[in-house]
C-alpha positions in Angstrom: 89.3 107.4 98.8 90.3 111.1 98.3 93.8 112.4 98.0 93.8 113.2 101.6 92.7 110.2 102.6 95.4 108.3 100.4 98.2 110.7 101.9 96.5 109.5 105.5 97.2 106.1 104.2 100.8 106.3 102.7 102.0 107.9 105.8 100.4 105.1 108.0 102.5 102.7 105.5 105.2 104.7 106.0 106.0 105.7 102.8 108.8 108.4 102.6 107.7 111.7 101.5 109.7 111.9 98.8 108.5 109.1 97.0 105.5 111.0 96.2 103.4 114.3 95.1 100.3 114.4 95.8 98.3 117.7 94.0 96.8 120.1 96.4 98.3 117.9 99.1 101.7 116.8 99.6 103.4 118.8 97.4 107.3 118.4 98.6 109.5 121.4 98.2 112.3 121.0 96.6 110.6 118.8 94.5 112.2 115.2 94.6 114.2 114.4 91.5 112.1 110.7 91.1 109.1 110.2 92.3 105.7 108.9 91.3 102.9 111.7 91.3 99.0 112.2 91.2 97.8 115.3 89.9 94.3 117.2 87.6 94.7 116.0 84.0 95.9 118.7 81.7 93.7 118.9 78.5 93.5 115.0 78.0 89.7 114.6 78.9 90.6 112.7 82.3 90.2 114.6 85.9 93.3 112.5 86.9 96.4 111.6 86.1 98.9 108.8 87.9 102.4 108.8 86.8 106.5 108.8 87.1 109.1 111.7 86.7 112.4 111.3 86.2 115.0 113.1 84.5 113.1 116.2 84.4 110.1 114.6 82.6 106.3 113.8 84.0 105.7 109.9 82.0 101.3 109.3 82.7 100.9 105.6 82.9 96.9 105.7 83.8 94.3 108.4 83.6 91.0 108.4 85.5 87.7 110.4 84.8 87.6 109.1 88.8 89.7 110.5 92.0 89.0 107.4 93.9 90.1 105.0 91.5 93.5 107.4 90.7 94.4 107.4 94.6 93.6 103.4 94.7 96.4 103.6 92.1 99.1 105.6 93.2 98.5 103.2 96.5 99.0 99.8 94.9 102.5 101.2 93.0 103.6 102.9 96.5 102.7 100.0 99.0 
């Protein structure tokens, strides 16, 4: 699974948009003030990054050298 094909795949679950943000994909503008994201890693050695923000702050909880196995996350926390 790619991100596409995970955004495919939380809309067929009907998962509201702003629940989520999606890099390169489903990038909600204004951004939601909660929501769980998937996004490149920055400068940690990973290609991906799964995580929460709130209050203003991005929280990681997994990193992936893998885009497959990042989207398989993001899925299991949103569905």
């Amino acid at each position: 699974m790619d991100r596409r094909a995970l955004h495919r795949a939380l809309r067929a679950a009907g998962v509201a948009d702003g629940h989520y943000w999606i890099e390169g994909v489903h990038e909600p503008a204004p951004t939601p003030v909660d929501h769980l994201f998937l996004r490149a890693g920055e400068g940690t050695g990973a290609r991906w990054q799964v995580g929460a923000y709130e209050r203003g702050a991005h929280e990681v909880i997994a990193e992936y050298d893998d885009e497959a196995a990042a989207c398989t996350h993001l899925l299991r926390l949103l569905t």
